[in-house]
C-alpha positions as CSV (number, residue, x, y, z in Angstrom):
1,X,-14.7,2.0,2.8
2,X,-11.6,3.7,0.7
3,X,-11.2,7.0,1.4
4,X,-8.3,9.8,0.5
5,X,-6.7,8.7,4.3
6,X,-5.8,5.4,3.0
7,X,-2.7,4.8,0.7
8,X,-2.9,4.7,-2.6
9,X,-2.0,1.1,-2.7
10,X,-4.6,0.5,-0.7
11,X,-7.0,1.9,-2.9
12,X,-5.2,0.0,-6.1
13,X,-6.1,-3.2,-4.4
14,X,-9.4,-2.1,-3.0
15,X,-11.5,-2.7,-6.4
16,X,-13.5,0.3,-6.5
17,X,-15.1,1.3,-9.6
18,X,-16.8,4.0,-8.7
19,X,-15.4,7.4,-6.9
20,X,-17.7,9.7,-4.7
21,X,-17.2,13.7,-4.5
22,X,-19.5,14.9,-1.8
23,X,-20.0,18.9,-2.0
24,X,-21.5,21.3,0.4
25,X,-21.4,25.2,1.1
26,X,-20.2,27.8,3.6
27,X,-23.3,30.1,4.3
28,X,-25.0,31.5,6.7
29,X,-27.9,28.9,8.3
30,X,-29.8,31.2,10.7
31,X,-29.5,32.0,14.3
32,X,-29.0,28.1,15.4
33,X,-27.1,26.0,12.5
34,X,-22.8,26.2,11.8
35,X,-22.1,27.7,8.3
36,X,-20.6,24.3,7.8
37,X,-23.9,22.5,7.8
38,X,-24.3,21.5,4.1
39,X,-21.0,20.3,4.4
40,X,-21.3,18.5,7.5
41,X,-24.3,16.3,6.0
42,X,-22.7,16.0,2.5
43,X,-19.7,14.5,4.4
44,X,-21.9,12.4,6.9
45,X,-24.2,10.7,3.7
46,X,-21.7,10.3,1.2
47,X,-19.6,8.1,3.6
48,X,-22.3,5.8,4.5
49,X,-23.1,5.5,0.6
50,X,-19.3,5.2,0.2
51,X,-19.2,2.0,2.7
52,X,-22.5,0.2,1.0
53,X,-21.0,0.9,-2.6
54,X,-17.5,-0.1,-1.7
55,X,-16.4,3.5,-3.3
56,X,-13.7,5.5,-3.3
57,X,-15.0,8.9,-1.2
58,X,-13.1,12.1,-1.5
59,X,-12.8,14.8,0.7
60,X,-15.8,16.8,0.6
61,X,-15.4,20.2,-1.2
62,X,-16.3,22.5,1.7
63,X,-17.1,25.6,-0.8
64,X,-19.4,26.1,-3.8
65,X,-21.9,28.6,-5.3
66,X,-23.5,30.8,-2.7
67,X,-24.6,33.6,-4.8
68,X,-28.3,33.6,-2.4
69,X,-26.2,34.1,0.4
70,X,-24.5,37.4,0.1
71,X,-24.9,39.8,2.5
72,X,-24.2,37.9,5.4
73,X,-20.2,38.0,6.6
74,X,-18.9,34.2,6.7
75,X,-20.5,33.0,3.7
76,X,-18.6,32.5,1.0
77,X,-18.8,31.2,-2.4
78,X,-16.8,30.9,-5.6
79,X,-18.2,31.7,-9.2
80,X,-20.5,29.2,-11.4
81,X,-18.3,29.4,-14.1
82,X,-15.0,28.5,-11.6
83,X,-17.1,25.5,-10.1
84,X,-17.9,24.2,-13.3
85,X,-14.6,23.9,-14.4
86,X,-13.6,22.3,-10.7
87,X,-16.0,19.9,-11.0
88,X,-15.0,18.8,-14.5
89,X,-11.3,19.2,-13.6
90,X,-12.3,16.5,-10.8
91,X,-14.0,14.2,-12.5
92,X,-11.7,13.9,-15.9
93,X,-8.7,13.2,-13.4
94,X,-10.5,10.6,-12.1
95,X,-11.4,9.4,-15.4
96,X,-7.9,9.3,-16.8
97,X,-7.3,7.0,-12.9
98,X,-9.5,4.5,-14.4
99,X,-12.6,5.7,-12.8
100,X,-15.3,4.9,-15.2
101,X,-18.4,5.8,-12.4
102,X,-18.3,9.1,-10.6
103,X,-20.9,10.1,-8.4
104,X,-21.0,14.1,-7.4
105,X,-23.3,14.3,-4.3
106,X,-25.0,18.0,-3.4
107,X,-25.3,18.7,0.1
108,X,-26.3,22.5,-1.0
109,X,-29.5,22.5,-3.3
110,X,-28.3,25.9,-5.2
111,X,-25.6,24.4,-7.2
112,X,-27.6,24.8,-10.3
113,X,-24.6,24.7,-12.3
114,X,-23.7,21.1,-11.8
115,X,-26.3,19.9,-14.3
116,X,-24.8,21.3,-17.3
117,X,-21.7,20.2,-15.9
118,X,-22.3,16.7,-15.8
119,X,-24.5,16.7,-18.7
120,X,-21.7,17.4,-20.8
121,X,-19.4,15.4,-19.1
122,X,-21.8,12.3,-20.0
123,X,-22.4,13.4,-23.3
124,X,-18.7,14.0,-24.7
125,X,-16.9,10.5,-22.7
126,X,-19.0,7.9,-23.9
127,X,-16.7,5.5,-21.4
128,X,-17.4,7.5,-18.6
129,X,-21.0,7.9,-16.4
130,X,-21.5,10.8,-13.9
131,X,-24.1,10.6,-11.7
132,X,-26.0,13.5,-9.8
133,X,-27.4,13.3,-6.4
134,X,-29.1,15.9,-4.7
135,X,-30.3,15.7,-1.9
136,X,-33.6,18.3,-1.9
137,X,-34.7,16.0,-4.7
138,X,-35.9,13.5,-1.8
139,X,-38.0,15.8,0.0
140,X,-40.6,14.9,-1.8
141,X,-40.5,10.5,-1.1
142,X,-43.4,9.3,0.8
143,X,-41.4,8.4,3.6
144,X,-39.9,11.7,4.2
145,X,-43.4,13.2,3.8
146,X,-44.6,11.3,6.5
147,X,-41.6,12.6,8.8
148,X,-41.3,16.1,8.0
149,X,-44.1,18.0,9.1
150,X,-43.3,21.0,7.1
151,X,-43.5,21.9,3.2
152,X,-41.6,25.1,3.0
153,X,-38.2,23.2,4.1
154,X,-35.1,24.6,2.2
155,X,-32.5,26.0,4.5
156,X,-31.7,26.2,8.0
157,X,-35.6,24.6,8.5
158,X,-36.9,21.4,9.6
159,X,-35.0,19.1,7.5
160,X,-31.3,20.8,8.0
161,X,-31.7,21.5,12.2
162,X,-33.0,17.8,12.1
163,X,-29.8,16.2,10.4
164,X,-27.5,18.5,12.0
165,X,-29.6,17.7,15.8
166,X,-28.7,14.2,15.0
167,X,-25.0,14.3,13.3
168,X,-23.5,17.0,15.6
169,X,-25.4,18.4,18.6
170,X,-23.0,20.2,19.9
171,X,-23.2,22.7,17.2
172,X,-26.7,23.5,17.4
173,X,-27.8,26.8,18.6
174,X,-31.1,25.9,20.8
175,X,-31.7,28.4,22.5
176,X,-31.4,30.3,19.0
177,X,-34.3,28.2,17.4
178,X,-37.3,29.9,19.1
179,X,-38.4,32.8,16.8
180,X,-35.9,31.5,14.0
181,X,-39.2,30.6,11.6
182,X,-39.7,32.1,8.7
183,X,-41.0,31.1,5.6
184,X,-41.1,34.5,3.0
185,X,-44.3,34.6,0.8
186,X,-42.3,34.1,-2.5
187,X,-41.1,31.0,-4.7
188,X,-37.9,30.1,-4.0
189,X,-36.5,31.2,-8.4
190,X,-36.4,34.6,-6.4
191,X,-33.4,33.9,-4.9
192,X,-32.3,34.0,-8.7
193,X,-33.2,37.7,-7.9
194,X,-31.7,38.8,-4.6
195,X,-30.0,37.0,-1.0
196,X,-32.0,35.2,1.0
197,X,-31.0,37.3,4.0
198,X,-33.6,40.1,2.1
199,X,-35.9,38.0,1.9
200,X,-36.0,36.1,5.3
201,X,-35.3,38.6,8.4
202,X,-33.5,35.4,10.5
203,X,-31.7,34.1,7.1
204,X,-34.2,31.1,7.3
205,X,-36.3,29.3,4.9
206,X,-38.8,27.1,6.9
207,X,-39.9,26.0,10.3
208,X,-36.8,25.0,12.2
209,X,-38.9,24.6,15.4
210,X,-39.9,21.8,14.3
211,X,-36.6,19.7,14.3
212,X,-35.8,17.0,16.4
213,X,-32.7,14.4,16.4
214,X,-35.3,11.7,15.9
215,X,-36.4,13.1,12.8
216,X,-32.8,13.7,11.8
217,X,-32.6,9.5,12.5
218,X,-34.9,9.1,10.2
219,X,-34.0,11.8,7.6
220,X,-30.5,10.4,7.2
221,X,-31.5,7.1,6.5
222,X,-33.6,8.1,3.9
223,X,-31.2,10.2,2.2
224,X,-29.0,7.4,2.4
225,X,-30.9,4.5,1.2
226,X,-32.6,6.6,-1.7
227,X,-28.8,7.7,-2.4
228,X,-28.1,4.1,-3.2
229,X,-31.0,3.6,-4.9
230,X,-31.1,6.2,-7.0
231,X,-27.3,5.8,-7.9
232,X,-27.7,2.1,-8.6
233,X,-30.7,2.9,-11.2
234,X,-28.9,5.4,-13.1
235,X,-26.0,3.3,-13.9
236,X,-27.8,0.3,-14.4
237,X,-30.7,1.8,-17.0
238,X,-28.4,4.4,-18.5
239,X,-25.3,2.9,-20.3
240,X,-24.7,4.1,-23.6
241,X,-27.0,6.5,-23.4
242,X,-24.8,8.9,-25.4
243,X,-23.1,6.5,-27.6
């Protein structure tokens, strides 16, 4: 794997055609997860995808939008219109590197604003393709239906206190988990209405008490191999899409 700690003769040589940007969030997870935890398994998948897709990774951006988080001190976010012109800053840099595949990989399921982002990124650079992978889109695969025992899993729950029980311990809270449940009796568009932290008295969305590193085994791999996947089909089914 080429990643922004190698030279950059290194990379020239390396014969990577396609660039990863992994992006997470600082926000509050509860009672029992870091702040850094989108980040940490944004980081944590996009280099295992890096390695099987011989790609260039870049540090992971450790801040993005955050909005359903405010409230709470530590978390912090920077505005849509800002991250959309980050991400398209990022991406048309590369491009002009002779990066003709970029792959932006969400760690934080509220970054809404990416899809515009990329859409018109794809639409007005016919040479270049920018993929979109986020992760919350997997929740639904039969495999990780048949791991997670919970439905309501969308921050700080089940799914994250898995991953994070299995990529880093040591940050885990566990004696903070007990009593962290809570799932609030609304969709989740009303965070498009007010912070999570009014809506969920621990600043949870789901059943953490139900994470185990095992599970975190498994949910890793998943996201990893249907990461590939799903990167591999949309640049083999969608070239010229926009021409």
């Amino acid at each position: 794997m080429i990643d922004f700690t190698n030279t950059a003769d290194e990379l020239a040589s390396a014969g990577c055609e396609i660039a990863i940007l992994p992006i997470g969030a600082l926000e509050q997870h509860g009672p029992h997860l870091p702040m850094c935890t989108d980040y940490m398994v944004a980081k944590s998948v996009a280099e295992a995808v890096a390695k099987k897709l011989n790609a260039y990774l870049l540090p992971t951006l450790p801040i993005s939008t955050s909005y359903e988080h405010k409230g709470k001190k530590g978390s912090v976010w920077m505005r849509a219109k800002t991250f959309y012109s980050v991400i398209q800053d990022i991406v048309l840099n590369l491009k002009e590197q002779g990066f003709s595949k970029v792959v932006i990989m969400l760690g934080h399921g509220g970054i809404f604003v990416s899809t515009p982002a990329i859409r018109e990124l794809n639409a007005d650079y016919p040479d270049l393709r920018v993929a979109k992978v986020d992760f919350l889109q997997f929740l639904g695969v039969p495999e990780m239906l048949k791991t997670l025992e919970c439905r309501d899993n969308l921050h700080a729950c089940e799914y994250e206190t898995s991953l994070m029980l299995y990529l880093a311990e040591e940050m885990v809270k566990k004696d903070k988990i007990d009593g962290a449940d809570f799932v609030p009796d609304v969709p989740r568009d009303f965070l498009n209405y007010c912070s999570i932290v009014k809506l969920s008295k621990t600043g949870v969305w789901g059943k953490p008490s139900l994470g185990t590193k095992e599970k975190g085994e498994k949910v890793f791999r998943i996201l990893v191999d249907e990461s590939i996947q799903y990167i591999e089909k949309i640049f083999s089914q969608t070239e010229g899409y926009f021409d």
